[in-house]
Residue, then its C-alpha position, 0 to 999 in steps of 0.5 A: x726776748x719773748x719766745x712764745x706768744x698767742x694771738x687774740x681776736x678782740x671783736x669788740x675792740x675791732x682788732x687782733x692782739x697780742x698781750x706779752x710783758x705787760x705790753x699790748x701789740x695790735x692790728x686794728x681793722x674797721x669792717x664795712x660790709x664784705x671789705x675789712x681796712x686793715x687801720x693800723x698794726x703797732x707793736x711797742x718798741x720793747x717787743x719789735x724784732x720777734x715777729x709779732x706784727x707779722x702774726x697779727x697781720x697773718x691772723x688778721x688775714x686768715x681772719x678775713x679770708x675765712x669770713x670771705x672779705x675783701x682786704x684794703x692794707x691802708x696800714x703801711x704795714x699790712x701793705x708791705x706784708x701782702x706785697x711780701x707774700x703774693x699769695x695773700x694778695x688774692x684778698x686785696x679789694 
């Protein structure tokens, strides 16, 4: 059960990762101009139930409210995160 776990902006591969017991958890966005689609959010089943598609989808948005772009949730996922905590809907394209 992981404890502690650091969530990484990889640029060049367009998503935030978070690496842990050799697994790799993801959300993955395509940015275009001043919007960002937030694509897909996927954490392997061994790692599920610790909160880390939750911190990948905060980064994420964190990430783009700081670059000042519009969010469009096409991932089921970061749609239920945003409906879940209004104060990230602002962000919504």
């Amino acid at each position: 059960m992981p404890t502690a776990f650091t969530v990484v902006h990889n640029a060049a591969a367009s998503r935030f990762e978070v690496g842990l017991d050799g697994c790799l958890s993801v959300c993955a966005y395509r940015r275009q101009g001043e919007t960002v689609d937030l694509t897909h959010t996927e954490v392997p089943p061994a790692l599920q139930g610790h909160g880390i598609a939750a911190e990948l989808v905060r980064a994420a948005l964190d990430w783009a409210r700081q670059e000042k772009l519009r969010v469009r949730p096409l991932c089921s996922y970061v749609a239920v995160y945003m409906r879940r905590h209004p104060e990230t809907e602002d962000l919504r394209a």
